[in-house]
N, C-alpha and C positions, 0 to 999 in steps of 0.2 A: 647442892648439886642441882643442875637444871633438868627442866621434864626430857630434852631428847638425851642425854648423859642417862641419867636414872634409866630411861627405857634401853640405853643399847646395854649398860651393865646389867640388866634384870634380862634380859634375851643370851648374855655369855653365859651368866650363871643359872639357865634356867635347866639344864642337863644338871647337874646336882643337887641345889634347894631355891624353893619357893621361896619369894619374900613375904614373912606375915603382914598381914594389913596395917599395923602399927608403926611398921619402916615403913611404908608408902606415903602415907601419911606426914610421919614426921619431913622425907624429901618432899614431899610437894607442898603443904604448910596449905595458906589460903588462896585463894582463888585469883586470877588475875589484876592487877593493879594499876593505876592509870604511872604511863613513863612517858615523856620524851619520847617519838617515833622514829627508828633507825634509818627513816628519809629525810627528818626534818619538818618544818610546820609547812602549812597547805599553803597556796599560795592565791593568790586571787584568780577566781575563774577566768579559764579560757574561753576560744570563742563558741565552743559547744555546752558554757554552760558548767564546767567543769573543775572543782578547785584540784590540785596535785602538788606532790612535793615538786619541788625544784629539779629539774632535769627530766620529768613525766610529761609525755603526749598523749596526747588522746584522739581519737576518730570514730566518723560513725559509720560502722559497716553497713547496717540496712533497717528500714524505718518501716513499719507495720502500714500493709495495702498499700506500700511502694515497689516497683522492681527492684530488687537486689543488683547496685549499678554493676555492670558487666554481664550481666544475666541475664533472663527474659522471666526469670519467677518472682512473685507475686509473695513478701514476706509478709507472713502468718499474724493475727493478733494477739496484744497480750503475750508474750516471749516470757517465757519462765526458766525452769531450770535448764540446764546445761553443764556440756562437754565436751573436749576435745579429743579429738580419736587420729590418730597418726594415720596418714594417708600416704606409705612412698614418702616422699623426696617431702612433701608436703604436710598440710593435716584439715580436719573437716570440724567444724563446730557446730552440732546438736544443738537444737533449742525446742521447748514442749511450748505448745500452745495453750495456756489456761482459760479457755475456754467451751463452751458445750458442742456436740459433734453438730449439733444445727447450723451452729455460729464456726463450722470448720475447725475443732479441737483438735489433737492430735502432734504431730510433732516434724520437723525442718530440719536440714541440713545447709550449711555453705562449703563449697570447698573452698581449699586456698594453697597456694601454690608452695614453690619452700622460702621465695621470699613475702610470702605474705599476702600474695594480692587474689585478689577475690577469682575463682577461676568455673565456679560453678557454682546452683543453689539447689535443690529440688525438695519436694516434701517424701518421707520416710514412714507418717501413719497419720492414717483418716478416718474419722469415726466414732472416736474415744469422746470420753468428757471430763473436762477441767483437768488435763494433763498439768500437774504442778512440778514436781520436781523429780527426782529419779537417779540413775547413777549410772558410770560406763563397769561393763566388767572385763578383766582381765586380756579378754578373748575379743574385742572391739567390736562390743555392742554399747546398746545406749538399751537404762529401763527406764519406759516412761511410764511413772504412774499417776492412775486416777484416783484424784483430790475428793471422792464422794462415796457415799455412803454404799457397800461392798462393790467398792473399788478395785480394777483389779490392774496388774503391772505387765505391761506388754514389751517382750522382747522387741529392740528393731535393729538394723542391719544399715548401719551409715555406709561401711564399705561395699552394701549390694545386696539383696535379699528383701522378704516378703516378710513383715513386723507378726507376729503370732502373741497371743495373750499364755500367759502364765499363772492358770489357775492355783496350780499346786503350793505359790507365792503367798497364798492368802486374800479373800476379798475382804476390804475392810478400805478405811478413809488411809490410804496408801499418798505418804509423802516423800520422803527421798529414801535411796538405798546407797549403801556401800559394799564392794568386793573386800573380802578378807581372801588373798590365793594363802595363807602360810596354813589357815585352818578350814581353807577351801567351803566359805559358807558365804552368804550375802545377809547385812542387817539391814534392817527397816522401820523405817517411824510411822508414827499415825498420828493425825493432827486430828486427835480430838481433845478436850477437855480434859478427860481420863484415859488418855493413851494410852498405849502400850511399845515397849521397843521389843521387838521382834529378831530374829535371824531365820534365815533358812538354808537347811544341807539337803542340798542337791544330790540323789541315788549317785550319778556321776558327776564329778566336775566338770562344766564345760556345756552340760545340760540340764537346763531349769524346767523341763518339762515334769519334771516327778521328783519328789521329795519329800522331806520333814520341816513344818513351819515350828517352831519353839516362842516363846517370849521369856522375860529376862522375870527373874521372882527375886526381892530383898524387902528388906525394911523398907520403912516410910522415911529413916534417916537420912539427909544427903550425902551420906558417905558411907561403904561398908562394904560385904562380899555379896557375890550376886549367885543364882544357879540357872537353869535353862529348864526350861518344861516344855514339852509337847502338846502342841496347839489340838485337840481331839478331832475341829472339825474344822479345817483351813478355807469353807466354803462361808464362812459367818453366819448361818442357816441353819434352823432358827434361831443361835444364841449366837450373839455377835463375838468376834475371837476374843475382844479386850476381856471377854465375859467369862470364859470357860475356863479359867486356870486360877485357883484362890492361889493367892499371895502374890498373883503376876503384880510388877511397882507400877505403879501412875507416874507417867511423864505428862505436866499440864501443853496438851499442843505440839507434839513433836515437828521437827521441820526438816533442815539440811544434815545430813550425815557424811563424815568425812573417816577413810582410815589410810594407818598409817602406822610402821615402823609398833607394832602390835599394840596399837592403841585405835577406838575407836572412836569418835567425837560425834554429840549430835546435840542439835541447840533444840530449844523449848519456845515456843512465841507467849506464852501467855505466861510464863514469870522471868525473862529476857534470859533464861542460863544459856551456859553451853555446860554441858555434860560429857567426862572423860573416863570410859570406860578401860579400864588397864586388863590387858588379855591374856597376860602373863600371871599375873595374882590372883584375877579372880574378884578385882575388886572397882568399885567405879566412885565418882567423886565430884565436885565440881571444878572444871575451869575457868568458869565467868558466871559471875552473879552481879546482876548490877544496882545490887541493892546492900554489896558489900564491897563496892571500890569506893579506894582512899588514894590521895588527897582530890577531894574537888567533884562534880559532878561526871557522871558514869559518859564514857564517852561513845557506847554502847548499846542502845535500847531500840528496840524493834525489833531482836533477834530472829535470824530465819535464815537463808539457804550459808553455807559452810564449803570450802574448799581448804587445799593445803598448797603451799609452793615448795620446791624444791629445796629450800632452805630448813624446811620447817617451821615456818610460820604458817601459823591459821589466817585466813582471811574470810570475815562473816560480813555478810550484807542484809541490811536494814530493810523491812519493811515497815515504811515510815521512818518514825523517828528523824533523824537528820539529815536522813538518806545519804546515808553514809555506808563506805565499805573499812572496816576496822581490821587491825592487825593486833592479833595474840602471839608472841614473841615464844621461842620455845625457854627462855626465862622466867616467863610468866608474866609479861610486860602489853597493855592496850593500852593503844592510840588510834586514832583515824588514819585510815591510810588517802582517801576520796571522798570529794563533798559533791552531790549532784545537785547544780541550786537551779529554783523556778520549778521543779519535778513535786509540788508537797502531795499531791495527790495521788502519789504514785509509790514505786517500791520499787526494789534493785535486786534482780533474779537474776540467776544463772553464771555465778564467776567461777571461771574454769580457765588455766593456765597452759599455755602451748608444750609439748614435751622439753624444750629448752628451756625453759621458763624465764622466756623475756617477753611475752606479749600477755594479757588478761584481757580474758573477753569477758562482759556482761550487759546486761537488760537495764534498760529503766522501765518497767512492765506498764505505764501507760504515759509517759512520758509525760510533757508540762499540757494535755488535754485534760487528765484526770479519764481517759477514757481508753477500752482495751485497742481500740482504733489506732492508739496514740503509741506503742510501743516506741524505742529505737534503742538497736544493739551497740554495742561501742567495741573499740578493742583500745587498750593501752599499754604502748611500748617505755623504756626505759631502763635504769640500773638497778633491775631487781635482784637482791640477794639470791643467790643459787650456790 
């Protein structure tokens, strides 16, 4: 049985009994495997530089400390994570600036029309430092959080509004988030060495100004049941969050976070996993290790920001590495989906998928400069599974 099967049958039956850890387990077996990619092999780069399967386009929407063409604004350096946020007829894509509020940190919007074209660009928050990665919630916001040391995660307002910080989220080295609406909480990574993954429940849904920060406590085993603890002092001060709760698990490096169909996903940069939280049992596991795919070299490594498409597949992009953006099959099957060539000093931020899901937008965050100067965002259209 494949991971989306297993998850809708363990969601019917989840009003009568739990699945013990041991059936999880035996359906999901090991970790993803290298296949054949459900587009076919890459094809030789285009004229942006760009390898794709056969029937994929590519373009560049806007290029760091160039006008955004159709616009009069000025796109931001270093383009990191992102999102797309339904606008009307149309939709808008987020993008967080990794860099320090000196060097103009903070985070961008583009609008764009319903068939696509660029209709507007403006910035959304100024001030912040090293806005890395972050998450939209349910309610079409974008959090942008800050990549440093009590970091903290700032609401912002793509569709109109005044960006606010969200102390109650936790300060701490703040990487991406995900909305859970079915158990109404938001999870969160932290890119340090000895991380922690986190959730926070919000007093009400829909308001992040006040709440409960938790982190996740199990074994040291890559596999098993996990519980939730209460973070004592979500300010990091004096004892930093990772630090306050004995047994909370070390995630080496946390990075993109993805959820989905009650399962939560979030990869690791410092040993390439991605990590799959099942929300239903109670238990978490791995889905990408690439130091356990067979047959042939891992197609995978430089693990970091994480999206889903309507199909259910995962798609992770590489900092470094091949600079590649990779597809996890909901079979349990990787391949490369995009090869960004001429970029090696660079990385591949912020792939986020239009509500249709026929377009992908993302970053080459310093593009073939090696420099944050150097960004440029792309979108690619084609026959995406949906």
């Amino acid at each position: 049985m494949d991971r989306r099967t297993m998850l809708r049958a363990a969601v019917v039956g989840a009003g009568t009994v739990a699945l013990p850890f041991t059936a999880w387990s035996a359906a999901y077996g090991a970790p993803a495997q290298n296949a054949p990619g459900p587009y076919g092999p890459l094809q030789p780069a285009d004229a942006h530089g760009i390898q794709l399967p056969a029937g994929f386009t590519s373009s560049i929407v806007a290029r760091s400390r160039q006008v955004v063409p159709g616009t009069s604004y000025v796109w931001h350096d270093a383009p990191d994570g992102g999102a797309v946020i339904p606008n009307g007829a149309g939709w808008i894509y987020v993008s967080n600036s990794e860099v320090s509020a000196a060097a103009g940190g903070g985070a961008s919007r583009i609008l764009f029309s319903s068939t696509g074209a660029v209709v507007g660009a403006s910035r959304i928050l100024s001030g912040t430092n090293s806005n890395c990665a972050g998450g939209k919630t349910p309610w079409n916001t974008w959090l942008s959080c800050e990549e440093v040391s009590l970091g903290r995660v700032f609401e912002t307002y793509p569709l109109g509004g005044t960006a606010v910080a969200r102390p109650a989220m936790g300060r701490f080295k703040h990487e991406a988030a995900a909305a859970d609406p079915v158990r109404q909480v938001i999870y969160l990574t932290e890119d340090e060495t000895d991380g922690k993954f986190y959730r926070f429940l919000p007093t009400t849904w829909g308001d992040l100004s006040s709440g409960t920060l938790q982190v996740l406590r199990a074994g040291s085993a890559t596999s098993g049941s996990f519980t939730w603890a209460t973070v004592p002092d979500p300010d990091g001060s004096p004892t930093v969050t990772r630090r306050q709760v004995s047994g909370a698990k070390t995630f080496n490096g946390g990075e993109g976070c993805h959820y989905a169909d009650d399962t939560v996903w979030f990869t690791t940069k410092g040993d390439n996993r991605v990590w799959q939280i099942n929300l239903v049992s109670n238990t978490y596991e791995l889905a990408y290790d690439d130091n356990l795919v067979n047959p042939g070299a891992a197609p995978l490594t430089g693990v970091d920001n994480i999206t889903g498409s309507t199909a259910g597949d995962l798609y992770i992009a590489e900092d470094g590495g091949s600079m590649e953006i990779c597809i996890i099959t909901p079979d349990d099957k990787v391949s490369s989906f995009l090869r960004i060539t001429g970029h090696s000093g660079s990385e591949i931020t912020g792939p986020a998928f239009t509500p249709a899901g026929d377009r992908l937008y993302f970053s080459s965050q310093r593009g073939t400069s090696g420099s944050s100067s150097g960004g440029i965002t792309y979108c690619v259209t084609g026959p995406f599974r949906r």
